[in-house]
Structure formats: structure tokens, C-alpha cells
C-alpha distance (Angstrom), angle and dihedral (degrees) to the residues before:
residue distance angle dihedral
X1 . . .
X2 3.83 . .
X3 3.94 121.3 .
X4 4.17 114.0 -121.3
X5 3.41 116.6 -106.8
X6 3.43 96.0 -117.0
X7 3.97 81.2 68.1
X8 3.39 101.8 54.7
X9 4.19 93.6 34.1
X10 4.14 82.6 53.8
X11 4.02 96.2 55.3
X12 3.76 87.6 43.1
X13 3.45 81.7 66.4
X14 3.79 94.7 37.1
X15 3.85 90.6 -120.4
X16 4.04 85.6 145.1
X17 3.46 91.5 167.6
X18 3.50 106.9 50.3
X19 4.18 85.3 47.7
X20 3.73 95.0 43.1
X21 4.29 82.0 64.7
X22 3.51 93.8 41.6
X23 3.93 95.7 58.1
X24 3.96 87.4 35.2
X25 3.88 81.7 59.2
X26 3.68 93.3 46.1
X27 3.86 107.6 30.1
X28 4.12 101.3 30.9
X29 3.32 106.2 82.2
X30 3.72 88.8 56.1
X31 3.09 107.8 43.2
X32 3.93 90.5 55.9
X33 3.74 91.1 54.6
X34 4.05 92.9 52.4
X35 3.90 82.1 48.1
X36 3.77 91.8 50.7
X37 3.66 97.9 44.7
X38 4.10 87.1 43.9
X39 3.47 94.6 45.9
X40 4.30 109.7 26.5
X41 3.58 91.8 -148.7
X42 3.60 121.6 93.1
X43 3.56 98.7 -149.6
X44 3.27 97.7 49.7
X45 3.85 95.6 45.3
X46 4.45 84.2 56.1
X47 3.94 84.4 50.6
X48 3.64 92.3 52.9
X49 3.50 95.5 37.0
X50 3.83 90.7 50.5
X51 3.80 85.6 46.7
X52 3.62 96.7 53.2
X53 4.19 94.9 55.4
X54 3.86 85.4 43.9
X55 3.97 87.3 58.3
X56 3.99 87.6 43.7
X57 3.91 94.8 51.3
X58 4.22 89.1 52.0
X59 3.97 85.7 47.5
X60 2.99 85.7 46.7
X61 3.89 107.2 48.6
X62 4.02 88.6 36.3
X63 3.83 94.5 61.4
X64 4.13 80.7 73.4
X65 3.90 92.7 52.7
X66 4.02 93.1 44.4
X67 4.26 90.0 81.6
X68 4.05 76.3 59.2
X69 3.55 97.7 60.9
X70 3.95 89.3 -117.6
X71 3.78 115.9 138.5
X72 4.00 120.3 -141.6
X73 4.30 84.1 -100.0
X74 4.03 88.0 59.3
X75 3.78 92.3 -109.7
X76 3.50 127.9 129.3
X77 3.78 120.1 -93.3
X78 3.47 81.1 -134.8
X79 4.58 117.4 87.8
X80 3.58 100.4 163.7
């Protein structure tokens, strides 16, 4: 499944919001129904589902910090 190009154009411009809807909009309802079918239990499937975006929008908002040398945990790039 590609990503519209308002999505990637919108994290470009680190409008993470706005793009975190968009692929919401685009990707949710499927992403639900592989949880359900994975999972048989709908509640479960909307926790996962809800779980999955979560991880996305950190991704997501990280990518700005990696030019910082600050890894997705909020330590430094940096062991030695």
C-alpha cells in the first residue's frame, strides 16, 4: 500500500499531525481488519490497531530528532 502524497509532502514539512490523520484516513481501516483477523477479538484488534498508529506517530516525530544524534529511547546515539 503506498502513502498519499499529501503524507509524505506533510512530514517533509514536519506537519506530523496533519499526516498522522491523513494515513489514519487511508491506512486505518485496514490495519484494524488484519488486527481482527490476527487477533479474533475486536477489542483487542482496536488496541492493537490504536497501538500501531501510536508507534507510527513516535517514528514519525523521531525522524526530526535523528540529525541530533537522539535515538527513538531519548539516548544519545553516542555509547562510548
Amino acid at each position: 500500500m503506498l502513502v498519499p502524497d499529501d503524507f509524505t509532502a506533510l512530514v517533509q514539512k514536519r506537519k506530523y499531525s496533519p499526516a498522522l490523520n491523513i494515513l489514519v484516513e487511508t491506512c486505518g481501516r485496514k490495519v484494524f481488519g488484519m488486527a481482527i483477523a490476527m487477533l479474533g477479538n475486536e477489542a483487542r484488534a482496536e488496541e492493537t490497531t490504536q497501538d500501531v498508529f501510536l508507534k507510527v506517530w513516535r517514528r514519525i516525530r523521531w525522524k526530526k530528532s535523528a540529525n541530533c544524534g537522539v535515538s527513538p529511547t531519548g539516548r544519545s546515539g553516542n555509547t562510548t
